[in-house]
C-alpha positions in Angstrom: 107.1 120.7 87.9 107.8 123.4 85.4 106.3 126.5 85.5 106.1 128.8 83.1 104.2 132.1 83.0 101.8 132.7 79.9 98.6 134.7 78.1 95.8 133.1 76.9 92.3 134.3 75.4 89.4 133.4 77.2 85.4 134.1 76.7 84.0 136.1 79.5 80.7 136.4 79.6 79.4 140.2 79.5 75.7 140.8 80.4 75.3 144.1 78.4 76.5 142.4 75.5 74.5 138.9 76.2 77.4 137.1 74.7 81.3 135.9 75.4 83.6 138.6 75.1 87.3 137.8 74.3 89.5 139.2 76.8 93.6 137.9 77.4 94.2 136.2 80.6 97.6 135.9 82.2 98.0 132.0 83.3 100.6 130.0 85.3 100.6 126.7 83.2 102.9 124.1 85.1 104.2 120.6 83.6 105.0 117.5 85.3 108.6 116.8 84.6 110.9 113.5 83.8 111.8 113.3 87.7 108.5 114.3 88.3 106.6 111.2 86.6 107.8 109.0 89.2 105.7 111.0 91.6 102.7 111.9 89.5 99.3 110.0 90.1 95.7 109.6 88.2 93.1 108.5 91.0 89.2 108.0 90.0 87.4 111.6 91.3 84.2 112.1 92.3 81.5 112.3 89.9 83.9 110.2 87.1 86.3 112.5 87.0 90.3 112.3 87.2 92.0 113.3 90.4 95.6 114.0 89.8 98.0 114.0 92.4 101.5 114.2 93.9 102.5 111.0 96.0 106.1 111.1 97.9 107.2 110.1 100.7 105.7 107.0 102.8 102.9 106.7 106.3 104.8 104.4 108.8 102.9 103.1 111.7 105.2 104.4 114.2 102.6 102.5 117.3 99.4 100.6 117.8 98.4 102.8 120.9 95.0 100.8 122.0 93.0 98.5 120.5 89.7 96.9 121.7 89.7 92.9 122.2 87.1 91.8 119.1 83.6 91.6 119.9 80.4 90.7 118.7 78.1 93.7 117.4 73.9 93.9 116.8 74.3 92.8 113.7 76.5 89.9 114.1 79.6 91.5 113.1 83.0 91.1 114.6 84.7 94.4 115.0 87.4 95.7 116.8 88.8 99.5 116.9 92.0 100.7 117.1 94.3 103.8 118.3 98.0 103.9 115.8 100.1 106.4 115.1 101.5 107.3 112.0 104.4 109.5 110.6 105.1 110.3 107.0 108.7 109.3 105.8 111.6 109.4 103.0 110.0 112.8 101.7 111.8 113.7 99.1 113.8 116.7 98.5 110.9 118.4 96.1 108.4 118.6 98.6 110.9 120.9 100.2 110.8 123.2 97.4 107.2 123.8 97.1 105.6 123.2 100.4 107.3 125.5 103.3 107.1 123.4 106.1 106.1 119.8 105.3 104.2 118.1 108.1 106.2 115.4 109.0 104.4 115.3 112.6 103.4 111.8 113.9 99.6 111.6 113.1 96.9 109.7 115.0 94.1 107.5 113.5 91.3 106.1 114.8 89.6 103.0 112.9 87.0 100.6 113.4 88.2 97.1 112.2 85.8 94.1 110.8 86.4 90.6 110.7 85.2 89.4 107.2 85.5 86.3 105.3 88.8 87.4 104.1 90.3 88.6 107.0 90.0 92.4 109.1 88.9 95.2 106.8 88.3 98.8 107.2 84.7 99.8 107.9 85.0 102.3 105.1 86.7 99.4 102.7 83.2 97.2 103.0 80.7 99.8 102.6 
């Protein structure tokens, strides 16, 4: 990212007045750069809205720490859950620059697995 330091005029709104009154702002505006494009993601936001974000670095599953034999539920779902450990990988040397202390910690997840016609999903992938 670039950064780079600028004014710019904004409306405020001023109660007295019962209008929007000019008034110069200082701003940081920041630009995604060449290197930075291979990073840069778009993801669909909430309420149809754009959700940029940085992705580097990799999750590796590091264990499967438990996982329940599959069973039959209520509602005649197969399901199983399982304990796995993650831990985020080949970060590169960027992240270093803006975040102080990257977490780089193994991580532990929690899921509830369901057999479906086209193999195990995530309960939150078929809902």
């Amino acid at each position: 990212m670039e950064k780079k330091n600028d004014s710019v005029n904004v409306k405020f709104w001023d109660a007295i007045k019962g209008k929007g009154v000019p008034k110069k702002t200082d701003v940081v505006i920041y630009k995604v750069t060449e290197k930075g494009k291979n990073y840069f993601k778009v993801a669909d936001g909430q309420f149809g809205g754009k959700a940029p974000y940085f992705c580097g670095g990799k999750f590796v599953v590091k264990s499967v720490d438990l996982f329940t034999p599959p069973k039959e539920d209520k509602n005649g779902f197969t399901f199983s859950k399982v304990k796995f450990t993650v831990q985020l990988e080949n970060l590169p040397d960027w992240v270093q620059e803006i975040q102080d202390k990257p977490t780089t910690d193994p991580i532990q997840h929690t899921i509830k697995l369901i057999l479906t016609s086209d193999g195990w999903k995530t309960e939150d992938a078929i809902q």
